[in-house]
C-alpha positions in Angstrom: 29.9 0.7 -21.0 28.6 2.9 -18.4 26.3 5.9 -19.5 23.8 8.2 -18.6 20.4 7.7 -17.8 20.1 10.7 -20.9 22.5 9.1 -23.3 20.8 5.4 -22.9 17.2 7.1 -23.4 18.6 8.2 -27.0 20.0 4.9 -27.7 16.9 2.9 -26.9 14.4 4.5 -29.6 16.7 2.1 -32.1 16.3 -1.2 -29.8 13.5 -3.4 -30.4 11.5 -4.9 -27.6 13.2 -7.9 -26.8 16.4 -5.8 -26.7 15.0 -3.2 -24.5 13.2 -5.7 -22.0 16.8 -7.5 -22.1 18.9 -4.4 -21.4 16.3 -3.6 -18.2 16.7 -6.8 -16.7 20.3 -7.1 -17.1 20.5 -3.8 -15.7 18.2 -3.3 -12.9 18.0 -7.5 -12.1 15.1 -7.9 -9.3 14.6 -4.6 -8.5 12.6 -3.9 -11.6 9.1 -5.6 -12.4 6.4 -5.3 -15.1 2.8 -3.5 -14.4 -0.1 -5.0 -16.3 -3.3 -3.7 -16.7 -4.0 -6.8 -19.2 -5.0 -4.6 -22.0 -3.7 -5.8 -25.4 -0.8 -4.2 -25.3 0.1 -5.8 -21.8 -0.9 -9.1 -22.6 2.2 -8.6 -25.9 4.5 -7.2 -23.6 3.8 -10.4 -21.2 4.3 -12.9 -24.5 7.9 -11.0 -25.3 8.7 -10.5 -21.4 8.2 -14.2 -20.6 10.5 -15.3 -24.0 13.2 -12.7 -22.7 13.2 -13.2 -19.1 10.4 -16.6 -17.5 11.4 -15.2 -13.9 10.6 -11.6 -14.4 8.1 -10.1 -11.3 4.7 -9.1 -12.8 2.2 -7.0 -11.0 -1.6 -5.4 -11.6 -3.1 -3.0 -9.5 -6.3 -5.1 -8.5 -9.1 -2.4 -7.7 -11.8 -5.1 -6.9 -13.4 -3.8 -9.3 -12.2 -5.4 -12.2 -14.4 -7.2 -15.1 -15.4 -11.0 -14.4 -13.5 -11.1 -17.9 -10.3 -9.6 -16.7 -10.2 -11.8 -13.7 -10.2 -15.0 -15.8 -7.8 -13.4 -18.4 -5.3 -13.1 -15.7 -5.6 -17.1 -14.4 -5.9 -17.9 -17.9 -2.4 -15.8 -18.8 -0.9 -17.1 -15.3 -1.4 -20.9 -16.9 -0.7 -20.2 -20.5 3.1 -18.9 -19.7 3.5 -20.5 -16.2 3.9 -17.5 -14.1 2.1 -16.3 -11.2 0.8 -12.3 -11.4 1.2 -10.0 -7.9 -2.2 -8.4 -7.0 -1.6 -4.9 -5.8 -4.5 -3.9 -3.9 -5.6 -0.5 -2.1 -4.6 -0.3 1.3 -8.9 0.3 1.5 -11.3 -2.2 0.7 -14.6 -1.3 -1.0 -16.6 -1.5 2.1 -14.1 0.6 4.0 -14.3 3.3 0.7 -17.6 3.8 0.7 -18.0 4.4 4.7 -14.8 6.7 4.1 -16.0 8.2 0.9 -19.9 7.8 0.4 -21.5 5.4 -2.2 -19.9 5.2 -6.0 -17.1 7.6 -5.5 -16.3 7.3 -9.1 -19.7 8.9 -10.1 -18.8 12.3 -8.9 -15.3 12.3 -7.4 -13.2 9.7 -10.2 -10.2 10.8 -9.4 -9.8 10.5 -5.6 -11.3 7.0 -6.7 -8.1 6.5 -8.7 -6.2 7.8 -6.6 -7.3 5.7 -3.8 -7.4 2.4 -5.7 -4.9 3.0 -8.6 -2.1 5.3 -7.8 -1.3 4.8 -4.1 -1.2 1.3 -4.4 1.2 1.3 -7.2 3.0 4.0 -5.5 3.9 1.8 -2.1 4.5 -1.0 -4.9 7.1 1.0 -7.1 8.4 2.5 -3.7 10.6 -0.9 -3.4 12.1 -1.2 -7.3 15.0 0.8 -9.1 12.7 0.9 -12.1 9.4 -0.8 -13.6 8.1 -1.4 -17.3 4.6 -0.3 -18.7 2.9 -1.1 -22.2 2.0 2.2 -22.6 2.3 3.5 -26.7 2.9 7.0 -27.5 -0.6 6.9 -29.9 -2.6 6.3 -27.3 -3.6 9.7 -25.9 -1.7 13.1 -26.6 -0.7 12.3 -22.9 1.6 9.6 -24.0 2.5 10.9 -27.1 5.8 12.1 -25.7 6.8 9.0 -23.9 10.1 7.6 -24.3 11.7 3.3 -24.5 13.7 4.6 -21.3 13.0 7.6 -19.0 12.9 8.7 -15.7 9.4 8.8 -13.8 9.5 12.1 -11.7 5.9 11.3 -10.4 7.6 8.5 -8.6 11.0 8.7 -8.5 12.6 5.8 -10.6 13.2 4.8 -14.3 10.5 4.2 -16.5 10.5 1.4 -19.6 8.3 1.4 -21.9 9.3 -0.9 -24.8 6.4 -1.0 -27.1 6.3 2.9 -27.1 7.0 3.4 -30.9 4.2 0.3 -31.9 0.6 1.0 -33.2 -2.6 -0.4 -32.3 -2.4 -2.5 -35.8 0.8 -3.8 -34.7 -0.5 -4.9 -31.6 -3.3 -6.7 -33.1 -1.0 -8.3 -35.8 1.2 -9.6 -33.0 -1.9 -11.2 -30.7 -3.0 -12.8 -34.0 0.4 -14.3 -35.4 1.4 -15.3 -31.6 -2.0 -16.9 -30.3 -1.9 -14.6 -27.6 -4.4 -14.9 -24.9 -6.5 -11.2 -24.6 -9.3 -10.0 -22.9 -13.0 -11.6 -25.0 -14.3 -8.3 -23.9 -12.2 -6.6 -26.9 -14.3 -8.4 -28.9 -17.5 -6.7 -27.3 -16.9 -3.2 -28.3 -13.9 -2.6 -25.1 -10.9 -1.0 -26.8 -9.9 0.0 -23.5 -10.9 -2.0 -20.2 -10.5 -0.8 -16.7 -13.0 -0.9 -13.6 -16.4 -2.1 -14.3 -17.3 1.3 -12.8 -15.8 3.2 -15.2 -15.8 1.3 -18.5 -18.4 1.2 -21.2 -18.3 -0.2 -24.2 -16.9 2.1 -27.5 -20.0 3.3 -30.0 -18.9 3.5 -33.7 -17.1 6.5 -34.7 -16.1 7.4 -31.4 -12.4 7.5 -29.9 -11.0 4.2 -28.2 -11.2 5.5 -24.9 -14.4 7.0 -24.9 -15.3 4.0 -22.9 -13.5 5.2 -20.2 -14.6 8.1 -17.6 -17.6 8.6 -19.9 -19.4 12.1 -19.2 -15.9 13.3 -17.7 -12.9 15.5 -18.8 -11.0 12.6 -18.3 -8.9 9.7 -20.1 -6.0 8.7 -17.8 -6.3 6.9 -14.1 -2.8 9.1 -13.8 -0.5 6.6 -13.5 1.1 7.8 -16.7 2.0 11.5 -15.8 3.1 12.5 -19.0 7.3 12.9 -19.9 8.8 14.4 -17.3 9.5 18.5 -17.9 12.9 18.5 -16.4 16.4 16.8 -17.1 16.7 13.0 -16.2 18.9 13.0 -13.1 22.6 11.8 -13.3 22.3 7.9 -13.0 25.3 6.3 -14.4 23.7 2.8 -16.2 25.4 -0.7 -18.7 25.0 -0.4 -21.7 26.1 -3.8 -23.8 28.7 -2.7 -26.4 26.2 -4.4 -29.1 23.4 -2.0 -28.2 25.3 1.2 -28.7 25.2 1.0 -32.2 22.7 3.7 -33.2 21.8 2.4 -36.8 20.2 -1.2 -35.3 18.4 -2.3 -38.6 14.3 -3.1 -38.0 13.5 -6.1 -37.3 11.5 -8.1 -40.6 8.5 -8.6 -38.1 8.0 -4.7 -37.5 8.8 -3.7 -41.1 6.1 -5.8 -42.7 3.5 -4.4 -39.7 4.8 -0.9 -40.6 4.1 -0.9 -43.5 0.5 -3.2 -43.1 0.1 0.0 -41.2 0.6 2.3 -44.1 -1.8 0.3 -46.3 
């Protein structure tokens, strides 16, 4: 059934991610692909993806200057499922930055830095695609807080899946555990959050998850994620399978018993 991008946002908070991963690649076929920053939410996304859909395109914005641990996380993940993971690189390398820029950018400038090896990159990269799908969860940062399963991204003009957007960090976890998923051994170090060696530090006790990130700045997100989008979705006419426009989908056993892990 045809519907609007609208109506198929409300019907996608009931779907599951399987279901939601399996309407987006019916729907949008190769001109959608996943971004990955290999954070442990990515890496579950990747493990559900790759059941749903082997062939799906996958993509990280490569900043060169990633962890040693991220680099071999990504051949490790590119063995474990058999898939091969698009490097997305700014159109500047390093060398070229710094005689552009000055020395350490990030240190007093961190978002032109961002900007330069983050967002304009994915930007040419989502320039080609009808839509793409992020892991990011709405209990992240009050940034995300208001994302939706299905939305449109007015930053850069196409539709926007996020299908672990209703899970936890506990969830998460549970699912890396029960499914021997591969993750980042930095994790394990004190990393809740991982991005450019630049830029990350490990977490002290008590503090936030991504205190790591941007430390001594005002600053949480690279800006990839720019928040739900303040007007109306625009009038994009999309299948819906018949079986997925029931509105009272039951929850699955696996997220029930995390759910209510959680609440414990």
């Amino acid at each position: 059934m045809r519907e609007t991008l609208e109506h198929v946002q409300t019907l996608s908070e009931k779907w599951k991610p399987e279901e939601t991963l399996r309407w987006a690649f019916s729907t949008f076929k190769n001109d959608i692909a996943m971004a990955s920053a290999f954070g442990a939410e990515g890496l579950v996304l990747i493990d559900v993806a790759t059941r749903v859909n082997p062939a799906m395109q996958i993509f990280i914005g490569d900043t060169e200057y990633l962890f040693p641990e991220t680099y071999d996380l990504i051949d490790r993940v590119e063995r474990h499922y058999g898939i091969t993971v698009e490097r997305v690189f700014s159109s500047l390398t390093p060398e070229m930055q710094e005689r552009e820029h000055g020395s350490g950018l990030w240190t007093h400038d961190p978002d032109k830095c961002c900007n330069i090896r983050k967002i304009e990159p994915l930007r040419r990269k989502l320039s080609s695609l009808r839509a793409w799908i992020t892991s990011i969860r709405r209990d992240q940062t009050s940034f995300r807080a208001g994302a939706h399963k299905v939305e449109w991204d007015e930053k850069f003009g196409l539709v926007k899946v996020n299908p672990l957007a209703d899970w936890t960090h506990k969830m998460v976890w549970n699912y890396i555990v029960r499914h021997k998923v591969p993750y980042n051994i930095l994790h394990d170090r004190g990393y809740p959050s991982i991005g450019c060696t630049n830029c990350t530090r490990a977490v002290r006790p008590g503090e936030d998850p991504r205190a790591g990130r941007w430390s001594g700045f005002q600053k949480t997100e690279c800006g990839l994620h720019a928040g739900p989008s303040q007007s109306p979705p625009p009038l994009i006419h999309l299948e819906v399978p018949p079986e997925l426009e029931k509105t009272d989908v039951p929850v699955p056993a696996m997220a029930a018993d995390q759910s209510a892990e959680d609440a414990g």
